[in-house]
N, C-alpha and C positions, 0 to 999 in steps of 0.2 A: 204783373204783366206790364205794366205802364213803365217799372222801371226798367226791366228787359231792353222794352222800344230806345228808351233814351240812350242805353249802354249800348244799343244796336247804328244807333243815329252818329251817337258819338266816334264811333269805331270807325264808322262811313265817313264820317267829315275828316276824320285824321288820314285815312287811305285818299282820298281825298289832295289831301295836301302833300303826300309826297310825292317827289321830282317823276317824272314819267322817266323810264329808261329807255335806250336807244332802238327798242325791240330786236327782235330774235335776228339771229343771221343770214343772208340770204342762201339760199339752196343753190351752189354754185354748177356750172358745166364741167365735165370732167376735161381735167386738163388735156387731153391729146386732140378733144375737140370745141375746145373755146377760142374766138375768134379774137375776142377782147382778152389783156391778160399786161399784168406791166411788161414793158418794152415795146409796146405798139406805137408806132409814128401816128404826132397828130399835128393837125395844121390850124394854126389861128393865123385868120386871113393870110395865110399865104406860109405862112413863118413853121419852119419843120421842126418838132422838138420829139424829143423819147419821154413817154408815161414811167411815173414810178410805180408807184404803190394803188388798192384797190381799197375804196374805203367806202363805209357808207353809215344811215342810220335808219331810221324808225318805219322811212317811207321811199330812200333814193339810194341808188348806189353811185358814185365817183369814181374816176381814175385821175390821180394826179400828174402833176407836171411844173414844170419853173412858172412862175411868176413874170418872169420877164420873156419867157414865148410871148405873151398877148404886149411887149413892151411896144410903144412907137415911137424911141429916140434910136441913138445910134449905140455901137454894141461897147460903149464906155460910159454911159448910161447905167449904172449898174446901183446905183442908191436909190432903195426903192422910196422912200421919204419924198422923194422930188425927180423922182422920173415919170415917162408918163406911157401911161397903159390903156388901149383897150378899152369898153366900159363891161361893165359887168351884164349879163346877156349875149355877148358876143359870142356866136357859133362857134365851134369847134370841130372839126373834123377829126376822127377818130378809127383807124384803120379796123378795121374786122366788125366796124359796126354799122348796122343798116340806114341808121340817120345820125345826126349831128347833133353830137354835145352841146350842153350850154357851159361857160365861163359863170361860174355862183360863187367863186372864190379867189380873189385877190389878196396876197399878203401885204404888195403894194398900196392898192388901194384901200385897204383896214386900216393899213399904218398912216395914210396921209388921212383918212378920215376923224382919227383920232389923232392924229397931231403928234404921231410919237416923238420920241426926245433920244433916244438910247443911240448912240450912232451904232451901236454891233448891231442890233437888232434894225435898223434900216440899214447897215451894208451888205446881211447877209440872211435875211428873213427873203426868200427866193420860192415863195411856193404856192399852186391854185390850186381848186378844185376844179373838175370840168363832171357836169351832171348829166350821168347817160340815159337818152331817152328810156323811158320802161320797158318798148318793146326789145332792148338789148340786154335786158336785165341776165336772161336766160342763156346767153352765149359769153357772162363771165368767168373768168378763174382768175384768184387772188396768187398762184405761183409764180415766181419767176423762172421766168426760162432758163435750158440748161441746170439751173444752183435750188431751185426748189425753193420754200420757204416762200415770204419771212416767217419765223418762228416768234417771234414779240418787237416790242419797241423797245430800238436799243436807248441808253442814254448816253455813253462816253464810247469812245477808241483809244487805245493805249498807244502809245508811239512802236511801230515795228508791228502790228497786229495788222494778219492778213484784212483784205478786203476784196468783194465779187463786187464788178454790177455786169449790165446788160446795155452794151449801147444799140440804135438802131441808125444810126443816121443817114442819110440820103445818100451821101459822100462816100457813102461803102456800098454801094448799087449792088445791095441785095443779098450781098456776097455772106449771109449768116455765121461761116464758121467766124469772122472778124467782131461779130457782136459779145460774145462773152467776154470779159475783162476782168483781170487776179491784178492783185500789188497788194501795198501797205501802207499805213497811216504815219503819216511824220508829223502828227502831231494837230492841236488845235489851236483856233484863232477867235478872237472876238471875242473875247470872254467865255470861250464853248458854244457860241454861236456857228462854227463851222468848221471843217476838216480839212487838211492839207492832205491829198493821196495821190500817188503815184501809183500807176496799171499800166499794162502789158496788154492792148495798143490805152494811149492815152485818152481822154475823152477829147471828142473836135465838136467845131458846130455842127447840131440839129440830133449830138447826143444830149441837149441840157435837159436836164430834168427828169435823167435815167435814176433806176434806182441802184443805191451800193445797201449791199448785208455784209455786216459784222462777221468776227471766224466767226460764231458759232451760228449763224444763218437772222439774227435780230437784224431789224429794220435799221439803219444806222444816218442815211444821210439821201438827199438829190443834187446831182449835178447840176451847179451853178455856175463857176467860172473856169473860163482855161487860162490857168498863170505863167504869168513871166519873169515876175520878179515876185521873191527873192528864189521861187524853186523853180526854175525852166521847165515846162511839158509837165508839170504838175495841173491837177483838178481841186478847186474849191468845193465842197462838198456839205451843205448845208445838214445843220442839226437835224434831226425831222425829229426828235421828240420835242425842241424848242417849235420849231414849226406848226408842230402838229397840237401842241398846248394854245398856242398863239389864234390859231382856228377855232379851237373850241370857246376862248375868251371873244371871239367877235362873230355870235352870229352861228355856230357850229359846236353847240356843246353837245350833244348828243352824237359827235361825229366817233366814229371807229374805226380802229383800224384790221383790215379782215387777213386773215393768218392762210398762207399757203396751207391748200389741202394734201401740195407733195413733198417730202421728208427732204430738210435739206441736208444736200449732198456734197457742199463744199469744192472745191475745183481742183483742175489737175495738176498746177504747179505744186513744188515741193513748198 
């Protein structure tokens, strides 16, 4: 009997010791009536950007968005290493939701906390969390509009390989059919730190931090810069699976990312 206990003790101490997981997924709204959802406009103090992706873990859910929405320099500012942001806590306004986000995730400010060194990863690490209060928990859906999905986390895009995202920006006063966007990948920069893409309308300001999927509907990237040089009317389009690794190493390991409930559908162009 005595030994039983021990081999019982034992078992417990070992369960015990391994890693807790990020708990179960949340029981999302059905998409035709979710208020929250990527592509919603949110506003840090004032500043309008598009949500990407819907993430969450054990106890909270997220919608994300650029890093440099919560920035306070000027919009050439773009090294997060040494530009300056916002602090962490800072409200967020978050359209279709009843109260205001918090800011719990800075890629900038992780980087400057630790001191990074890597220049790809401070010119192109571009991405927050914003924490939605609980009572909105029940009005999200992880779909993107119009293209359905994401279906997983992408890791690469091949040069010529379609790409969707969703912009929302202020600048298109509402006008929805102008928010879907098609084009393709001309390739990546920064050591894979970020995506060169061209779409069909372009991204503008207060679309940053929209989300793009891969042809086959994977998570692939968020909108971070409008270029000029060397591709004209091109978009920078940040890794999100380097992003989203970079989250979980400061502060966010347990973080997820949660899978459209509706079947991606890909878009209209040929």
């Amino acid at each position: 009997m005595r030994r039983s206990v021990i081999v019982l003790s034992v078992i417990t101490a070992l369960l015990a010791a391994l890693p807790t997981s990020a708990g179960a997924e949340p029981t999302w709204a059905p998409a035709d009536q979710a208020t929250v959802h990527p592509g919603v406009r949110t506003f840090t103090d004032g500043a309008q950007c598009t949500a990407n992706f819907v993430f969450y873990d054990a106890t909270d859910v997220y919608i994300g968005q650029a890093a440099h929405c919560a920035g306070t320099g000027g919009s050439t500012e773009t090294d997060g290493c040494d530009s300056g942001s916002l602090p962490l806590g800072t409200p967020v306004e978050v359209d279709g939701a009843s109260a205001p986000g918090t800011l719990v995730y800075s890629s900038w400010l992780s980087m400057q906390e630790v001191n990074e060194q890597d220049s790809n990863t401070c010119a192109f690490n571009d991405f927050a969390l914003v924490k939605l209060a609980p009572g909105d928990h029940d009005v999200v859906n992880p779909s993107v509009p119009f293209y359905g999905g994401p279906t997983r986390l992408a890791s690469a895009s091949a040069v010529g390989e379609k790409v969707y995202s969703y912009g929302n920006s202020s600048l298109r006063f509402g006008i929805s059919q102008l928010s879907p966007k098609e084009g393709f990948s001309v390739g990546q920069s920064g050591n894979g730190w970020s995506h060169t893409v061209y779409t069909v309308t372009p991204g503008i300001p207060g679309d940053s931090g929209s989300a793009f999927l891969s042809a086959d509907g994977s998570a692939l990237g968020t909108l971070s810069t409008v270029a000029i040089l060397p591709f004209p009317a091109s978009n920078g389009v940040g890794d999100l699976s380097r992003e989203f690794a970079y989250a979980r190493q400061h502060g966010f390991g347990d973080l997820q990312l949660a899978l459209g409930t509706e079947d991606f559908v890909g878009g209209l162009l040929p």
